[in-house]
N, C-alpha and C positions, 0 to 999 in steps of 0.2 A: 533380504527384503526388509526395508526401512514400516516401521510402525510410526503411528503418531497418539501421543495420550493428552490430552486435554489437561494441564495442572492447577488445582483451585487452593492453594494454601496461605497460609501464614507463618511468618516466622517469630519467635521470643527468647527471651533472655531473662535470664535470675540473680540474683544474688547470692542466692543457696543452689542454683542449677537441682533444685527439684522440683518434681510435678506433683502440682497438688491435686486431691484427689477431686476427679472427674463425673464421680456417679451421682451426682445433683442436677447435675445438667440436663435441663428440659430433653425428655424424648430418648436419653440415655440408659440402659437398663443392665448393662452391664460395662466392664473396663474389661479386657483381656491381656492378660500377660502373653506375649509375643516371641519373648527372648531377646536376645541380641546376637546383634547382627555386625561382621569385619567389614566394613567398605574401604577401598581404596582407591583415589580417583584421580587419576592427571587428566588438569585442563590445560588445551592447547591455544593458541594465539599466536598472532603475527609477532615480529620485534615491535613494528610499534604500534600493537596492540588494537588491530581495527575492531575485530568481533567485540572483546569489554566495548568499545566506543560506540558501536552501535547496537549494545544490548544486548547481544548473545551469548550464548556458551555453550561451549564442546568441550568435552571430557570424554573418555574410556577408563570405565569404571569396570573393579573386578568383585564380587563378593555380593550379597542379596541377590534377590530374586528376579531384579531388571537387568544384571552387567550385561554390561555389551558398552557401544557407542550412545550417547546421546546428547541432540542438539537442540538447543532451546530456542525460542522466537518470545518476545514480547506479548502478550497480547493485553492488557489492562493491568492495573496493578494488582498483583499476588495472582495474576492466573498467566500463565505460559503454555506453549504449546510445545512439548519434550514429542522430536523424532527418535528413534531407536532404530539401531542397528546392530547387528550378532556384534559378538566378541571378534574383533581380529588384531592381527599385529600392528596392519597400516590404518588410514583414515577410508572408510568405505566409500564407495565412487558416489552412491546414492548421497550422502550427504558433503562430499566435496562439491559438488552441484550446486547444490542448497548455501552454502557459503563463496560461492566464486563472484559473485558480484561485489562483495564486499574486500575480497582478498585477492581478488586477480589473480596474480602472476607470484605471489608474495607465497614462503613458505609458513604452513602453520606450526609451530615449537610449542612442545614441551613450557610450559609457563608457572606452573603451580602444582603440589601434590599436597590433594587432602585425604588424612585415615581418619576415619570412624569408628568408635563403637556403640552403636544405633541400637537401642533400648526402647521397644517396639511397644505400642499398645494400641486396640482396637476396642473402636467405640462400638457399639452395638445394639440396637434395639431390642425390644419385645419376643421379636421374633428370629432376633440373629443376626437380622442384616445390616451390613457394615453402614457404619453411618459416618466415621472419616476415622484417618491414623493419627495416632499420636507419637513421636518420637524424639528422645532425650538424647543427643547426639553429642558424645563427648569428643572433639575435632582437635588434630592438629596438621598446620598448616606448615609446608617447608616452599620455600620461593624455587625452581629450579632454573634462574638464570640472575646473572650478574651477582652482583654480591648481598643477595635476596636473604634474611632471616628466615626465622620459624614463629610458629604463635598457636598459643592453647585457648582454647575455650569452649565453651558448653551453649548448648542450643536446645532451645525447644520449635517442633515442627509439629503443626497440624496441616494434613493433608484430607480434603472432602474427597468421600468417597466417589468412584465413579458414577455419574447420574443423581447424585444427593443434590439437595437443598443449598444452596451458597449461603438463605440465613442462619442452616445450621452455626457454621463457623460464627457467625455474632454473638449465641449462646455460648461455645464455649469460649471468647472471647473477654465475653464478662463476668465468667466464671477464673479466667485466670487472672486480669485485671484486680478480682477482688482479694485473689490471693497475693497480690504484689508483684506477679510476673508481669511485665512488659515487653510491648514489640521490641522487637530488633533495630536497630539503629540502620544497618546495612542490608541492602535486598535480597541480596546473596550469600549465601558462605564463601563463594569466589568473590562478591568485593568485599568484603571485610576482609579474604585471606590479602588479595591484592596490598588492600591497606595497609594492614600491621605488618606484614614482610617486606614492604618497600624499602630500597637499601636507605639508610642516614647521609643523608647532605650534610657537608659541611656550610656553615652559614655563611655568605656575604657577609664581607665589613662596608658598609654604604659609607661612602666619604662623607665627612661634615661639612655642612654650610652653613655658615650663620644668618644666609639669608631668609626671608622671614613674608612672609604676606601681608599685604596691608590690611589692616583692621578691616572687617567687613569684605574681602575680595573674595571671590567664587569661582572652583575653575571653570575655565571653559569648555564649553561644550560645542561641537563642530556639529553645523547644523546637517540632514541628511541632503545629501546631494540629488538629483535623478539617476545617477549612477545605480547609487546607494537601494533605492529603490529596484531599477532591472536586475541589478545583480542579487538581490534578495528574494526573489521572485523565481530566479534562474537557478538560484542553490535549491529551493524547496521544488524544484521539478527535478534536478539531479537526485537528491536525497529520492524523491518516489522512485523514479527510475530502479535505482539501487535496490532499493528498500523491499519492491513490490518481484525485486525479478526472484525471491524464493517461493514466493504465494504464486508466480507464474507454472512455477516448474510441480507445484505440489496443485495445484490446478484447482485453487479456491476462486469462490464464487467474487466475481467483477474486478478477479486481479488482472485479467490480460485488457480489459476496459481500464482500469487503472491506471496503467503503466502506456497506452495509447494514448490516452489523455495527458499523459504527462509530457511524450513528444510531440504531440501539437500544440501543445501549450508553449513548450522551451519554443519551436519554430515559429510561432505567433509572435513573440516577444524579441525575435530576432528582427523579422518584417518591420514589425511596428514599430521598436524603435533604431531602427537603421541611426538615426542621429546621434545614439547613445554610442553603438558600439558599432566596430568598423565589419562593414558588410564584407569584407574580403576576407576576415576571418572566419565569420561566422558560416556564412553561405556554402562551404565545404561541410562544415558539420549539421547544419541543416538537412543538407541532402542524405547524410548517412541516418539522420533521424526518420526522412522521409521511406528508409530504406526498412527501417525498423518498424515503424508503424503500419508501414505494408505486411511485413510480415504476422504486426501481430491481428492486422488483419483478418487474416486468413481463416482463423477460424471464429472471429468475432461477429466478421458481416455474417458468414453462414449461422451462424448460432439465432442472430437475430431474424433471420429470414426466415429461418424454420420453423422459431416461435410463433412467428405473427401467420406464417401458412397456417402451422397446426391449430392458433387459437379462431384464426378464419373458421378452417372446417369445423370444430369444434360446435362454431355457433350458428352452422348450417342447420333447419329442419332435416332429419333422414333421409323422407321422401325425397331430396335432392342430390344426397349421394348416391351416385351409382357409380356401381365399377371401384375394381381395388384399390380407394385412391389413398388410403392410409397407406397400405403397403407402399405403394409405389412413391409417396411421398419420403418414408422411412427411407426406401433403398436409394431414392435423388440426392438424400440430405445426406446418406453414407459416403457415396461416391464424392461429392464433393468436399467431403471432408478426409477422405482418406487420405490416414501418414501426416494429416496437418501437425497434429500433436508432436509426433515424433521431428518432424521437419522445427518445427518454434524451437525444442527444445537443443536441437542441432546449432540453429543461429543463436540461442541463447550462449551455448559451449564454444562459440566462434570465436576467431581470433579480431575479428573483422568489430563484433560486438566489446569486445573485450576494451579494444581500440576507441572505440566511441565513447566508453564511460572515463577513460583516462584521459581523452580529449577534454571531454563535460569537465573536470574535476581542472584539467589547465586554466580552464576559461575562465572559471568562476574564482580560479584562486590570482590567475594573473591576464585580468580582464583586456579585450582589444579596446579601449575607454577613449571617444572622442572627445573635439570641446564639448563639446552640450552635456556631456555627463555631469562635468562641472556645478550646471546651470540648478535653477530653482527648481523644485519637480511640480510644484504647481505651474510652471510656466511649459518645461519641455515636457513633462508627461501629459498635460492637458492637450498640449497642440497636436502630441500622435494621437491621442482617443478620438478629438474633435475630425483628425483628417479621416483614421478609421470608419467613423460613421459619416462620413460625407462618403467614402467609397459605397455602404450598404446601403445609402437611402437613392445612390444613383443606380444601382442594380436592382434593387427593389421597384425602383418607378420603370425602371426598363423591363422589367418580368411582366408587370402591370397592364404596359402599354401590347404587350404581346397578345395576340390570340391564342384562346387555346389550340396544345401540340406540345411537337416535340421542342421547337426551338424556347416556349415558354418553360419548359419544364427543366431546361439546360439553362434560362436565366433564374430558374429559381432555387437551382441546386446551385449557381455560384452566389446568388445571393447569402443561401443558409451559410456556406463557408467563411463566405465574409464576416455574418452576423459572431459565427464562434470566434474567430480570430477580433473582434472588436468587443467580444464579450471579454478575453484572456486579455487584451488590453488597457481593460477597465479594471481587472481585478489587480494586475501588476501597479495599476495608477491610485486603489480605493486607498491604501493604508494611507498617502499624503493630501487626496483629494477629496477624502471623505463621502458626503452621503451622495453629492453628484455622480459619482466614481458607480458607488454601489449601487444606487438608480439605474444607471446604465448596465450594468451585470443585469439586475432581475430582466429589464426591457427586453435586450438579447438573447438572453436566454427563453423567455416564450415566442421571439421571433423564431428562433433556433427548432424551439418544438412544433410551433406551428408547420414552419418550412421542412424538417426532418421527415414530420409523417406525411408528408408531400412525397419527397425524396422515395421514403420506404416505399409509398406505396406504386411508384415509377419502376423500381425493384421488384416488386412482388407481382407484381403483370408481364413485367418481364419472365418471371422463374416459372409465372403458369402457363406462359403461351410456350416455354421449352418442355414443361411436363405435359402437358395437353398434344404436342406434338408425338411423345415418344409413347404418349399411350394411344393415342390410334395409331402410329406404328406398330403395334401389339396389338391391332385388335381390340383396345377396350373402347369403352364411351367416355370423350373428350366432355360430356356437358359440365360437369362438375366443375371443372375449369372453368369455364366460359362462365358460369354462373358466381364462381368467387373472384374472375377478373372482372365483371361486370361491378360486383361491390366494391370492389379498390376502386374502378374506376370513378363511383359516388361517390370513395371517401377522398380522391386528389379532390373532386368538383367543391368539396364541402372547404376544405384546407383552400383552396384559390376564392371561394368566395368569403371566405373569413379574413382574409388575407387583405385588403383593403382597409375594412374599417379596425382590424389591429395597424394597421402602421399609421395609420392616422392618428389613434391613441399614444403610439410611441414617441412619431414626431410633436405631439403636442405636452408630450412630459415633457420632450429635451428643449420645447421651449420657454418653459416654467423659468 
């Protein structure tokens, strides 16, 4: 069973590799001698080395108080989130998971071994309680592939205690500062080992040329193309993809929102700009994204539907609830949710999935690139945003013209669609188009929420007239229902009458 620890440290370095003394330090009332401690730790990595690339690291370590397996994640600077896994021979399934998006199909090696011995001390307060570690870490590193070196050196680590102060660390920061110690040049002891054991290249001999520059000349600089731009937009929705599918499987909060939002985004940008890149490439992997997003769907719609039932009843008087309707909410929201989780995390382990990020990663590295990519991106990116919102403000007046119903309320859910797909159009276009670009983001985006709590609440009358049915099935009292679908029904009336004099605001920004 994999653990997850929170890591808030710093790392330093000496001249003399000693620690000077610590009992000055605001709040500190004692220094503890510890002992020392034998680590020994292989980290593993691709050949060519995706995990160091994008920030993490795995290791099985033997020796202290945590060995076993542990993997790292990024989370700000000097704080990391270390998963742990028992000691074993292979790499544990739990955190091979946690790594497959980044390493596919690719095996993980053996890459580095570092030993330690780890010169422990503990800060402590008044009354005892740890207030962070201190540890003098005398390292040596040996490469274990290609014709990799060795390297010795000495470290100082502070590690905040769990649940401590983060300004602790600044105290004893300036406390070591004053003593001459300084941070560490390297984030890690894995990249500094990386560094100093990297095998010696032999150096290029550049042939000579006598040729020379004219006085005053500058290289040149190729200007960005609109290529330049989709395709830059398209790597940073690859990279989330990637990125978010560990925080999927560890099930933190707005990663499976995250990582949806990243494949309507890449599909947005496909649509929009068809000119840039050729739709017969694309529109295949479109569809496998359409495939994904459904899935992660699955438990996203329900999550929010739930929410908004329960914050409903929540803000019912009593006297209006009658009959078991929490329960029977609780057991609606179960059944439809069951085995979702384990199902995501099945298509995430998919071969099917696997496929669609190795796609993603062709595309972006050897683009299907029409003429127009070529072209100016003020020119080709403005004319897809401009046609974009020419499609919204025609679905929008056609919602408009509708009476209320159902047929309105299916032109205002393609509208909201449109608006997001015109919003990601805008944002793919703001880096060249500037404050026009990003005007249209914000507009979009309140049309988006306007029309969404529309949408929701079309959804949320729907999920009460199915529970209101299956509780008088059973015998209870349906009113409770009828009285929270009566307020959705105020709140679509309020979202459709708002709805007018907001697009009127918006058309008359985009005609500024």
């Amino acid at each position: 069973m994999a653990e997850t620890k929170r890591e808030i440290e710093r790392k330093y370095e000496s001249d003399d590799s000693g620690l000077p003394d610590l009992t000055g330090v605001a709040g500190v009332a004692a220094v503890l001698d510890k002992g020392v401690a034998e680590l020994d730790a292989t980290y593993y990595d691709t050949a060519d080395a995706r995990l160091s690339a994008a920030s993490l690291t795995l290791r099985r370590r033997t020796g202290g108080s945590d060995e076993g397996w542990h993997l790292k994640f990024p989370v700000a600077p000097g704080v990391r989130d270390e998963i742990r896994a028992p000691l074993s021979d292979t790499l544990p399934r739990a955190l091979a998971g946690l790594i497959r998006s980044h390493v596919r199909d690719a095996d993980v090696v053996p890459v580095v071994r570092l030993r330690s011995a780890r010169d422990v001390r503990d800060l402590v307060d008044a009354e005892g309680r740890l207030l962070a570690e201190v540890s003098v870490d005398a390292v040596r590193a040996d490469r274990l592939t290609g014709d990799g070196g060795s390297a010795q050196w000495t470290e100082i680590e502070v590690e905040l205690a769990d649940g401590g102060d983060p300004d602790f660390l600044d105290k004893v920061d300036k406390r070591l500062r004053k003593a001459g110690v300084r941070p560490s040049a390297s984030a890690s002891k894995l990249a500094r080992a990386l560094a100093e054991t990297e095998p010696k290249r032999k150096k290029k001999v550049k042939p000579r040329t006598d040729a020379k520059p004219a006085a005053g000349a500058r290289a040149s600089v190729t200007p960005a193309t609109a290529g330049d731009h989709v395709l830059a937009y398209l790597r940073a929705q690859r990279d989330a993809i990637v990125q978010l599918d560990p925080a999927v499987r560890r099930d933190l909060p707005d990663s499976v929102h995250g990582m949806r939002v990243a494949t309507r985004r890449t599909r947005g940008a496909f649509r929009s700009y068809a000119k840039v890149l050729d739709r017969t490439a694309t529109d295949p992997i479109g569809e496998e994204l359409k495939w994904l997003a459904g899935e992660l769907g699955v438990d996203r719609d329900q999550e929010v539907l739930t929410d908004r039932l329960t914050a409903s009843l929540d803000a019912l008087p009593r006297p209006l609830v009658t009959g078991p309707v929490r329960n029977r909410l609780r057991t609606w929201a179960r059944a439809r949710s069951g085995g979702s989780r384990r199902r995501l995390i099945a298509v995430l382990d998919s071969k099917r999935y696997l496929a669609l990020l190795d796609t993603l990663d062709r595309l972006v590295d050897e683009p299907p690139l029409l003429a127009a990519a070529a072209g100016a991106p003020q020119k080709v990116l403005a004319k897809a945003v401009r046609k974009d919102f020419g499609q919204v403000a025609a679905l929008v007046e056609e919602a408009l013209a509708q009476p209320p119903g159902a047929d309105r309320d299916l032109a205002l859910h393609d509208a909201r669609k449109k608006a997001k797909r015109t919003r990601y159009s805008a944002e793919t276009a703001a880096p060249a188009l500037g404050v026009p670009a990003a005007d249209l983001v914000r507009l979009m985006k309140s049309l988006q929420g306007l029309l969404g709590d529309h949408q929701d609440s079309v959804m949320t009358r729907e999920a009460l007239r199915d529970l209101a049915a299956q509780a008088h099935a059973a015998g209870e009292s349906a009113f409770t229902y009828g009285v929270l679908h009566a307020r959705e029904e105020r709140r679509a009336e309020l979202a459709e009458a708002a709805l007018p004099q907001a697009w009127e605001t918006i058309v008359a920004a985009m005609e500024v």
